[in-house]
Each structure stands twice: as structure tokens, then as C-alpha cells.
PDB file with one MODEL, atoms N, CA, C and O in Angstrom:
MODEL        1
ATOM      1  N   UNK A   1       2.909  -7.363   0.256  1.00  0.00           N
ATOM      2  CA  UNK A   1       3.236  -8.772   0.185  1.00  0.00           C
ATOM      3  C   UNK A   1       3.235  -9.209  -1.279  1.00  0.00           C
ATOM      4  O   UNK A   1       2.267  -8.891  -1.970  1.00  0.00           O
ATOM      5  N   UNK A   2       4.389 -10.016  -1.887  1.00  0.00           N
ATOM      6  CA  UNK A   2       4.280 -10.281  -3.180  1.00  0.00           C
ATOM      7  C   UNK A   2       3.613 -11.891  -3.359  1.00  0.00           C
ATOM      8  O   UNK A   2       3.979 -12.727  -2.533  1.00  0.00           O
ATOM      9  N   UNK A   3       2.826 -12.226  -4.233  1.00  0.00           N
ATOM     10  CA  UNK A   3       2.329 -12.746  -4.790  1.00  0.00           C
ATOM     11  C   UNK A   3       2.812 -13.631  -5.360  1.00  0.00           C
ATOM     12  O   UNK A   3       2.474 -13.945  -6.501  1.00  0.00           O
ATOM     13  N   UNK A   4       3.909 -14.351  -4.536  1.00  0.00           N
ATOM     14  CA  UNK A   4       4.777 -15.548  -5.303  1.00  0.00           C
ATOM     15  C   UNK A   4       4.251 -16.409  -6.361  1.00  0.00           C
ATOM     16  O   UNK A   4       4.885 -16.347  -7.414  1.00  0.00           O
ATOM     17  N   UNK A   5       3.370 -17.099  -6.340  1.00  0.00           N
ATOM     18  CA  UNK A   5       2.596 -17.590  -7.125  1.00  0.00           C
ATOM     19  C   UNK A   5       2.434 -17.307  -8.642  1.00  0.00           C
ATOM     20  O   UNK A   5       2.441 -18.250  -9.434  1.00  0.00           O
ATOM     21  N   UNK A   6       2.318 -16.285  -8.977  1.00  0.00           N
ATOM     22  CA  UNK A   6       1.579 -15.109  -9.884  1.00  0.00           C
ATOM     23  C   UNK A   6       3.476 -14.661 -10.296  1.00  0.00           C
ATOM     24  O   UNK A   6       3.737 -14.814 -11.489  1.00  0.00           O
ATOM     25  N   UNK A   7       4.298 -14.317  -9.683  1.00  0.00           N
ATOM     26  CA  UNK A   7       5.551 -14.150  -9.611  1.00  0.00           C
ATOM     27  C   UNK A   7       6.559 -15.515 -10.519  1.00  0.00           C
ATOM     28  O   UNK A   7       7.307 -15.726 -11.474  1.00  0.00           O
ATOM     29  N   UNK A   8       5.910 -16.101  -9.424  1.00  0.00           N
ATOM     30  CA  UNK A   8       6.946 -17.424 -10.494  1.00  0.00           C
ATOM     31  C   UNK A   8       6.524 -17.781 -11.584  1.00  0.00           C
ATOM     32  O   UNK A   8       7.316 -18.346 -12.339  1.00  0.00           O
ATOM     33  N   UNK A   9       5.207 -17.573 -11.986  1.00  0.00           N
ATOM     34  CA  UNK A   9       4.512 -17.888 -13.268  1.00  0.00           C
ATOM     35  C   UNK A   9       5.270 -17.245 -14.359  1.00  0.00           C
ATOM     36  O   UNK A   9       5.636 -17.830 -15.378  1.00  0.00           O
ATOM     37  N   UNK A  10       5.494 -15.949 -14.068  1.00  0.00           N
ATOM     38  CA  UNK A  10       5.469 -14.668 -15.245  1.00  0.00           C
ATOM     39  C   UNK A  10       7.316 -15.576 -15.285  1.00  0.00           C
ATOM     40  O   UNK A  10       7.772 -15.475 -16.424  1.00  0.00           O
ATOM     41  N   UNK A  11       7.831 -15.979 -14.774  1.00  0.00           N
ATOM     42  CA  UNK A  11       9.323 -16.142 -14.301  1.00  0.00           C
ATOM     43  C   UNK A  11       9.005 -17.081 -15.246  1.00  0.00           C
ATOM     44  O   UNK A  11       9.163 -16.688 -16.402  1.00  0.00           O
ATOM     45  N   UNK A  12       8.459 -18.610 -15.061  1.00  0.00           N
ATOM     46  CA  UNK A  12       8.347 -19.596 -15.313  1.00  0.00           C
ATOM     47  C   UNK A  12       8.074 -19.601 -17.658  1.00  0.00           C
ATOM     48  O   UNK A  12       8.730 -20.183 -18.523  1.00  0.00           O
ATOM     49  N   UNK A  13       6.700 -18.559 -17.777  1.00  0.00           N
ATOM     50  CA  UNK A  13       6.519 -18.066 -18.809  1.00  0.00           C
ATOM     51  C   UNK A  13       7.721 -17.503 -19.897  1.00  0.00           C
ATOM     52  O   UNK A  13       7.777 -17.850 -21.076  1.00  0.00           O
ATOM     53  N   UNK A  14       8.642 -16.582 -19.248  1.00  0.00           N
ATOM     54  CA  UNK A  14       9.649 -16.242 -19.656  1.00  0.00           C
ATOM     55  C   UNK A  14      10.990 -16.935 -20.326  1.00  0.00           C
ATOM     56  O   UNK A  14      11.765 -16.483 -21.168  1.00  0.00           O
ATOM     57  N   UNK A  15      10.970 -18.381 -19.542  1.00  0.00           N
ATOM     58  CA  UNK A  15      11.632 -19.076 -19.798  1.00  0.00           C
ATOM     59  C   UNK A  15      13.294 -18.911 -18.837  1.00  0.00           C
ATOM     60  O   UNK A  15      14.052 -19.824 -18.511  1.00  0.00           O
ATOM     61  N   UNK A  16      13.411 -17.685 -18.632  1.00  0.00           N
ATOM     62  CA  UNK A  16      14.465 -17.445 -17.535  1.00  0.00           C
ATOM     63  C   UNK A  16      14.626 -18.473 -16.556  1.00  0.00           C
ATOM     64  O   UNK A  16      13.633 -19.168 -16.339  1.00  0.00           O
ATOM     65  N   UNK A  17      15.768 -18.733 -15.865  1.00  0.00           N
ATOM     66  CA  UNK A  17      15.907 -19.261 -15.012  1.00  0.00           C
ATOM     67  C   UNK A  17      15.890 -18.480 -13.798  1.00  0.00           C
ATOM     68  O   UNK A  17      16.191 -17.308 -14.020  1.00  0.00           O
ATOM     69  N   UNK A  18      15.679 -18.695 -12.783  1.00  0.00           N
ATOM     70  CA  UNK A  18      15.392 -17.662 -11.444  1.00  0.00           C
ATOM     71  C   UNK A  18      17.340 -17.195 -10.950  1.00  0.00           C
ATOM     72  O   UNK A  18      17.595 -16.148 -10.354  1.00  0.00           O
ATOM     73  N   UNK A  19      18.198 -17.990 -11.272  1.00  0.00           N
ATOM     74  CA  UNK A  19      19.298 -17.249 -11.288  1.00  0.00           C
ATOM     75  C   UNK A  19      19.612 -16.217 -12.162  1.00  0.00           C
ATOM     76  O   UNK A  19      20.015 -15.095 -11.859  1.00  0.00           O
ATOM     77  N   UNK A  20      19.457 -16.551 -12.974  1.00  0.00           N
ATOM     78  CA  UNK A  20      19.512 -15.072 -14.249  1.00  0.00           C
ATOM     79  C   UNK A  20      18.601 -14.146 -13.580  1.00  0.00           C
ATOM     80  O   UNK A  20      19.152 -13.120 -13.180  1.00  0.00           O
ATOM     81  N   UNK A  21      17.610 -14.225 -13.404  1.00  0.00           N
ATOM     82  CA  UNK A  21      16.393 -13.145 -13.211  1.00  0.00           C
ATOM     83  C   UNK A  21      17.262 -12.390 -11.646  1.00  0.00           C
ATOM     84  O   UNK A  21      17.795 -11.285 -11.749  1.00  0.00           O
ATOM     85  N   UNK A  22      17.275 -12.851 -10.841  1.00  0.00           N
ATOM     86  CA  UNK A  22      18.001 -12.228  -9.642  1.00  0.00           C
ATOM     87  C   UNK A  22      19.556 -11.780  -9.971  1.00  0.00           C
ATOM     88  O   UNK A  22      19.898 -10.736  -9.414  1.00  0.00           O
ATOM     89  N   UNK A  23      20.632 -12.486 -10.875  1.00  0.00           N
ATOM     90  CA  UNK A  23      21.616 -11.654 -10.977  1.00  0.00           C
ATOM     91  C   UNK A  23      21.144 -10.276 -11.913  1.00  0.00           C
ATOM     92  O   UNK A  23      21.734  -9.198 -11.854  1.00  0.00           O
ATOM     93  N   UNK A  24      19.905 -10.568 -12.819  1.00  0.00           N
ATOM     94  CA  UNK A  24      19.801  -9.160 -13.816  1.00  0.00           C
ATOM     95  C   UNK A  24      19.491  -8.359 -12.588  1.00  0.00           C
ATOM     96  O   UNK A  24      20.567  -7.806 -12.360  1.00  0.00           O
ATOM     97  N   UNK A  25      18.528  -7.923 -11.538  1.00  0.00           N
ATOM     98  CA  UNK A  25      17.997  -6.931 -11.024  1.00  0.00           C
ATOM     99  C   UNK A  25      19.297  -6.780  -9.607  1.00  0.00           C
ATOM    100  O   UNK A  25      19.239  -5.777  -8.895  1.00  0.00           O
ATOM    101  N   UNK A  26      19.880  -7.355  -9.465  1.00  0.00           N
ATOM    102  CA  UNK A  26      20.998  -7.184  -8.463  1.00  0.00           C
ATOM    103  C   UNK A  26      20.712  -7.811  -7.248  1.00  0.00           C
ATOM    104  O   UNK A  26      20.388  -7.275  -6.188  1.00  0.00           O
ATOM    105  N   UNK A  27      20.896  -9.269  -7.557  1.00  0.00           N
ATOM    106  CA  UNK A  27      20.070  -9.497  -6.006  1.00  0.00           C
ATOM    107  C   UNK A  27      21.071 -11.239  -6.190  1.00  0.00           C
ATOM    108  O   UNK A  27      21.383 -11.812  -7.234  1.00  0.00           O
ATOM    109  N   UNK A  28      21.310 -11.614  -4.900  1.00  0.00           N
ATOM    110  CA  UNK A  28      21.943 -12.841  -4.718  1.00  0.00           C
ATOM    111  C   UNK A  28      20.813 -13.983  -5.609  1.00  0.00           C
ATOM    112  O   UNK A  28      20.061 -13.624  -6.515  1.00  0.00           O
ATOM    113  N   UNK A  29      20.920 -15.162  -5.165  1.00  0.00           N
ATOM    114  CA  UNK A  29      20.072 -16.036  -5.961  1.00  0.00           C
ATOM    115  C   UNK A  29      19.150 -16.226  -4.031  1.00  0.00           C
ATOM    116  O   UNK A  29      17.942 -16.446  -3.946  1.00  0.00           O
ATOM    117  N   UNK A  30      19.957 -16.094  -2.917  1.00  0.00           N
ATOM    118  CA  UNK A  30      19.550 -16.305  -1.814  1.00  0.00           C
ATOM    119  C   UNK A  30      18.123 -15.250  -1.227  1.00  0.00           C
ATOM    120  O   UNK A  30      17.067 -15.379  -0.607  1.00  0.00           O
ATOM    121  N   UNK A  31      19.049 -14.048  -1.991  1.00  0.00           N
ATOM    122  CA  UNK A  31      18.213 -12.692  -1.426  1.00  0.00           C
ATOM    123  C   UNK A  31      16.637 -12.735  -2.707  1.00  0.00           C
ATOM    124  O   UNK A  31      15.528 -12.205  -2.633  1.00  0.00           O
ATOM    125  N   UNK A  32      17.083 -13.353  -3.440  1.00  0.00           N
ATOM    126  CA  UNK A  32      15.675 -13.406  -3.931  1.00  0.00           C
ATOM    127  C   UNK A  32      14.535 -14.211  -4.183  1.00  0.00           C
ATOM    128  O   UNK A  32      13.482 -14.002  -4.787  1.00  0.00           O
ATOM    129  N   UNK A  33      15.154 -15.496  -3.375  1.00  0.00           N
ATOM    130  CA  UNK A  33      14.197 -16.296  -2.783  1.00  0.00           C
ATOM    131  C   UNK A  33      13.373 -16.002  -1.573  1.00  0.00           C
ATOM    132  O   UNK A  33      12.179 -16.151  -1.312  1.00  0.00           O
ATOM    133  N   UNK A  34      14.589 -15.451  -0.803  1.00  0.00           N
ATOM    134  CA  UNK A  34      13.486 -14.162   0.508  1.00  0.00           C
ATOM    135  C   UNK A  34      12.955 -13.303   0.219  1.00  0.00           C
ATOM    136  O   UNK A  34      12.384 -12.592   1.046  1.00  0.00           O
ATOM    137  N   UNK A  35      12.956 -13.050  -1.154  1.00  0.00           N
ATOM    138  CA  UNK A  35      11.796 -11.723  -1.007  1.00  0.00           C
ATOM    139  C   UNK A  35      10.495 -13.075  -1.657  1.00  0.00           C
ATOM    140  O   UNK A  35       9.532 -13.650  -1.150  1.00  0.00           O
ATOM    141  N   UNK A  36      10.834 -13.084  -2.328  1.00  0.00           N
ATOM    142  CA  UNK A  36       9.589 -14.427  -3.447  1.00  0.00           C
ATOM    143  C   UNK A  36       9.179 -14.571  -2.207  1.00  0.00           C
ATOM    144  O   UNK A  36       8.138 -14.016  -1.852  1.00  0.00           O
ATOM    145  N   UNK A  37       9.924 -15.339  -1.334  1.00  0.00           N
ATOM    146  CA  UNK A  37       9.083 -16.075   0.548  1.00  0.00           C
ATOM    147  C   UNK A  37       8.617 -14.657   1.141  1.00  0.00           C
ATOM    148  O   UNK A  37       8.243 -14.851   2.297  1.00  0.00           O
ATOM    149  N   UNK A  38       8.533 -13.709   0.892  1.00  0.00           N
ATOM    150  CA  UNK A  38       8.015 -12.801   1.433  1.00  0.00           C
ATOM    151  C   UNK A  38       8.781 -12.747   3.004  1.00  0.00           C
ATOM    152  O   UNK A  38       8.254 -12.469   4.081  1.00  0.00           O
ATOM    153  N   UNK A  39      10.081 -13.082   2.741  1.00  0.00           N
ATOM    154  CA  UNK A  39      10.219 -13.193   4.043  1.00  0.00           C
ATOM    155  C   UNK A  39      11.743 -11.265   3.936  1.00  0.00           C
ATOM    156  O   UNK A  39      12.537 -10.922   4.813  1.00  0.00           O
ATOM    157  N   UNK A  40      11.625 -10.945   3.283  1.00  0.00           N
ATOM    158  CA  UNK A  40      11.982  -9.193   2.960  1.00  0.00           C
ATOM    159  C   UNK A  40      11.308  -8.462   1.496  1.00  0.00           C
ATOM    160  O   UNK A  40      11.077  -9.261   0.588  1.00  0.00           O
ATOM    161  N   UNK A  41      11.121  -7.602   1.344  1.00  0.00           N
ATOM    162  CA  UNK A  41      10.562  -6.863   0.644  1.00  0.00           C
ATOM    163  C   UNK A  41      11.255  -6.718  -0.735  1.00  0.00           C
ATOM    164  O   UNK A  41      12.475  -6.797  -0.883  1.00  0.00           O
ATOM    165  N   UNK A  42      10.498  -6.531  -1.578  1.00  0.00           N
ATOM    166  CA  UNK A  42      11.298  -5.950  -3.177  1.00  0.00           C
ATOM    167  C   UNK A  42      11.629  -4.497  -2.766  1.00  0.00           C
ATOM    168  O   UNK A  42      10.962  -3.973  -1.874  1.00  0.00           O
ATOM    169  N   UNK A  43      12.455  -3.940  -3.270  1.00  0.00           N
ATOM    170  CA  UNK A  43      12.396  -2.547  -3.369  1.00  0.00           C
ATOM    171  C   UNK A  43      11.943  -1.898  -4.551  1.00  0.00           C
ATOM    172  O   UNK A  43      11.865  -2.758  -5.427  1.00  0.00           O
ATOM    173  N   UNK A  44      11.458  -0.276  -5.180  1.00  0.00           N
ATOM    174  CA  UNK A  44      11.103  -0.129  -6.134  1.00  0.00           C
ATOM    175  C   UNK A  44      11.845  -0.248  -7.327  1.00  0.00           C
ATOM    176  O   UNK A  44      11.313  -0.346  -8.433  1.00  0.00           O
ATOM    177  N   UNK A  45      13.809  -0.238  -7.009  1.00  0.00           N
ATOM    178  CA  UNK A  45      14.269  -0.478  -8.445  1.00  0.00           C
ATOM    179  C   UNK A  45      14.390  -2.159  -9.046  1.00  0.00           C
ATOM    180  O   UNK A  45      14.674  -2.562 -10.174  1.00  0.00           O
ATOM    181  N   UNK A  46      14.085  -2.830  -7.925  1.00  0.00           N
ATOM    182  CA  UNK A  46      13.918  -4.620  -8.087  1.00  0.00           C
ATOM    183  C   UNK A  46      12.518  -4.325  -9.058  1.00  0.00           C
ATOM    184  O   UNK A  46      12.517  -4.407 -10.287  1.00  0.00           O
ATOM    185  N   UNK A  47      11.325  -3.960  -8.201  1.00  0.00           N
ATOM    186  CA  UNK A  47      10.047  -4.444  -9.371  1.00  0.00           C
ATOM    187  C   UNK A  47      10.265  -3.524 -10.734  1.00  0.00           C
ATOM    188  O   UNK A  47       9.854  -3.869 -11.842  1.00  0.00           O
ATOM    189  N   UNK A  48      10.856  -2.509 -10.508  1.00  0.00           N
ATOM    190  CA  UNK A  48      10.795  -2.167 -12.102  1.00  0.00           C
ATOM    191  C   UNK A  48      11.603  -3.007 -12.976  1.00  0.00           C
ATOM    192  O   UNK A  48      11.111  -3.443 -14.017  1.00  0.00           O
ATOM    193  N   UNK A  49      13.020  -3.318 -12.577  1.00  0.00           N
ATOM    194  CA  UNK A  49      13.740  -4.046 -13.017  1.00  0.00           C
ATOM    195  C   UNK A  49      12.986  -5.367 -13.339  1.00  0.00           C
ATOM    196  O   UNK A  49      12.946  -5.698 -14.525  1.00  0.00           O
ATOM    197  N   UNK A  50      12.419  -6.114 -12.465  1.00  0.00           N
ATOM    198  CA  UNK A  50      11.235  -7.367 -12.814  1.00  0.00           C
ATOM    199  C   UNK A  50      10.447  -7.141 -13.784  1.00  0.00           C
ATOM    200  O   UNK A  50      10.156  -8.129 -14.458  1.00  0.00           O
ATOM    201  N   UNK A  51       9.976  -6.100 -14.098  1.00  0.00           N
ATOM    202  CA  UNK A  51       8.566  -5.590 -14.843  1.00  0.00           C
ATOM    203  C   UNK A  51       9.386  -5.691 -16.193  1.00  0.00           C
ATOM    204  O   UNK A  51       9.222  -6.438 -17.157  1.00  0.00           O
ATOM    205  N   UNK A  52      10.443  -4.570 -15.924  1.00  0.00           N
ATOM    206  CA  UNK A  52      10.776  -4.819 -17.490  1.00  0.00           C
ATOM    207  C   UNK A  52      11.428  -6.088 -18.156  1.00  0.00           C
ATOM    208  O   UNK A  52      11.337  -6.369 -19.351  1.00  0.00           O
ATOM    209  N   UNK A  53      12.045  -6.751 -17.275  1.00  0.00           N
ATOM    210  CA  UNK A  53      12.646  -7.894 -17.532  1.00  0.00           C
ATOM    211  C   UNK A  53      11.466  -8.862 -17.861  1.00  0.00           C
ATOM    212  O   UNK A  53      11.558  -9.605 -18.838  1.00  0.00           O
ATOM    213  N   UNK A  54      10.601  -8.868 -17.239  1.00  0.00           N
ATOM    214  CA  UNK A  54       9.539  -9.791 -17.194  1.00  0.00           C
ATOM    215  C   UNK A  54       8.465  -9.560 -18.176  1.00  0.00           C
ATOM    216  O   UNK A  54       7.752 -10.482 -18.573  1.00  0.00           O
ATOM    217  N   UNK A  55       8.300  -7.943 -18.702  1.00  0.00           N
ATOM    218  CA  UNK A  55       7.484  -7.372 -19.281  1.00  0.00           C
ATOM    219  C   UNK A  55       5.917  -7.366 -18.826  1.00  0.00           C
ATOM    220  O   UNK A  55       4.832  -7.685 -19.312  1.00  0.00           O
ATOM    221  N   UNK A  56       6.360  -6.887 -17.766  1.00  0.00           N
ATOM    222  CA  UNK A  56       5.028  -7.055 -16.281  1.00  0.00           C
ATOM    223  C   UNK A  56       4.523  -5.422 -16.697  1.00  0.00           C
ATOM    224  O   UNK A  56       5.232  -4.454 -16.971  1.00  0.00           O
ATOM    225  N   UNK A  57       3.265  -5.514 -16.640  1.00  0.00           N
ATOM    226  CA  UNK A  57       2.031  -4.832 -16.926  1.00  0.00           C
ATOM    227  C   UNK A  57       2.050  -3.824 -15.843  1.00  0.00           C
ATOM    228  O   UNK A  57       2.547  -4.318 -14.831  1.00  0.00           O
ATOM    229  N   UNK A  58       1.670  -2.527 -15.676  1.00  0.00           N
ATOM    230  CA  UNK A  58       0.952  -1.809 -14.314  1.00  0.00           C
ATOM    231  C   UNK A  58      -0.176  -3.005 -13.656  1.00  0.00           C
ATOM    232  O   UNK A  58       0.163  -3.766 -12.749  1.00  0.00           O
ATOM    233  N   UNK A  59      -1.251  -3.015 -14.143  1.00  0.00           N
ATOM    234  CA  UNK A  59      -2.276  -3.831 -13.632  1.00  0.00           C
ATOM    235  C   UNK A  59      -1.687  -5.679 -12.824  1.00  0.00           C
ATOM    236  O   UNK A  59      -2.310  -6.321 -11.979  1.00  0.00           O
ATOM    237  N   UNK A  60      -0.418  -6.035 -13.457  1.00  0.00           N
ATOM    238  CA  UNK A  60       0.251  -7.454 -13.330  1.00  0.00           C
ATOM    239  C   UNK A  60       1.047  -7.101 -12.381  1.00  0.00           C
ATOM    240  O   UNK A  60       1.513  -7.938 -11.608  1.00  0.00           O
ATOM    241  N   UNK A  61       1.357  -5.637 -12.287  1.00  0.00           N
ATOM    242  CA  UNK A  61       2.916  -5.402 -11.343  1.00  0.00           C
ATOM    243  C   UNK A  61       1.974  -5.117  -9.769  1.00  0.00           C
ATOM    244  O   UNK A  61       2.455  -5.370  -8.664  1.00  0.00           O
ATOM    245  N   UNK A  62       0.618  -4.565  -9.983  1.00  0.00           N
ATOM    246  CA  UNK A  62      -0.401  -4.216  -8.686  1.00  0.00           C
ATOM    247  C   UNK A  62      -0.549  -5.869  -8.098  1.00  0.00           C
ATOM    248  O   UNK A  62      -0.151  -6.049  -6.947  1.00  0.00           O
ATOM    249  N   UNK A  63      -0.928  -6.687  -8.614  1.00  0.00           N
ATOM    250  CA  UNK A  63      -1.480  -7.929  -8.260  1.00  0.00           C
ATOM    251  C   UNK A  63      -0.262  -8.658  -8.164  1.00  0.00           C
ATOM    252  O   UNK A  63      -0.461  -9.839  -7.878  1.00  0.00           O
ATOM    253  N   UNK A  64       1.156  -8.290  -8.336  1.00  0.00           N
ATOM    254  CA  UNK A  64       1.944  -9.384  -7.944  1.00  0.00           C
ATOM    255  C   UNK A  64       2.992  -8.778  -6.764  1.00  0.00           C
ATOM    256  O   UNK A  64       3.711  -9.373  -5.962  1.00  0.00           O
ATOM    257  N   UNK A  65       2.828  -7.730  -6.939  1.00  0.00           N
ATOM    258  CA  UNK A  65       4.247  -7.012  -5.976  1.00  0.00           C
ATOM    259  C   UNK A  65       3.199  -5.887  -4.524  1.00  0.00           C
ATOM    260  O   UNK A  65       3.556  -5.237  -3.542  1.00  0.00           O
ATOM    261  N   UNK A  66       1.972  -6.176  -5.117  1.00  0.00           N
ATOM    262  CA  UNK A  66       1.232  -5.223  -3.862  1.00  0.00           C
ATOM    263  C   UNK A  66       0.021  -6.487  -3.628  1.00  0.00           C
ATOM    264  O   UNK A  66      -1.032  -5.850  -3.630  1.00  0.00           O
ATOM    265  N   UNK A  67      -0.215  -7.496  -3.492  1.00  0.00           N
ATOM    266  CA  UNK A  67      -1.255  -8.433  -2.924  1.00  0.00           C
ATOM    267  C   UNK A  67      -1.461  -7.936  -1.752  1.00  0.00           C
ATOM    268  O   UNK A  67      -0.642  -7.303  -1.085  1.00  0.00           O
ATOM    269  N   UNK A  68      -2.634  -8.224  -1.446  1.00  0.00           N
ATOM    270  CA  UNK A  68      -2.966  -8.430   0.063  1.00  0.00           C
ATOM    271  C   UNK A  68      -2.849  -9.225   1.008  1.00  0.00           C
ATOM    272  O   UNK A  68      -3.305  -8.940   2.115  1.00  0.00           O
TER     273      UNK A  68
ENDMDL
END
């Protein structure tokens, strides 16, 4: 389960707009509000693509893309 919260921050920090951020990793602006809603999953080339785009940490990428 991702960690929307913690997700939109690093988004928010960046200064990106959440359309840019979803056309960079390949994802509609629709399809990546359902994953943020946890309502479908990231896949692994989305969070890497996030990580680096975002410059998300191992320890930042555990707590936002693997929550409990």
C-alpha cells in the first residue's frame, strides 16, 4: 500500500506538478491518481522511475511505496 501522504509531499517538495510526474513515468494523469488512492498498484519500473525523478531514498522508497 503506498503512502499517499508521504508521496505527495516528496511531489509537492519537488515542485513538479502531478501531471508532469505521471506523464514522466508513463502513466495517464487518471492512472496515477489510482495508484496514489491506492486503488491499483505502482509497478517496479513506476517507483524507480518516482525515486529517481523524485530523488527518493531506499529507506523513503520502503516507507512510501511498501507502508503497511
Amino acid at each position: 500500500m503506498t503512502n499517499a501522504t508521504l508521496l505527495k509531499a516528496k511531489i509537492d517538495a519537488s515542485g513538479y506538478k502531478m501531471k508532469y510526474v505521471a506523464d514522466r513515468i508513463g502513466l495517464t494523469y487518471q492512472g496515477f491518481l489510482n495508484k496514489i488512492r491506492n486503488k491499483t498498484d505502482f509497478t517496479a519500473p513506476e517507483i524507480k522511475g518516482l525515486c529517481e525523478l523524485l530523488h527518493i531514498e531506499t529507506e523513503e522508497m520502503e516507507q512510501i511505496f511498501f507502508a503497511l
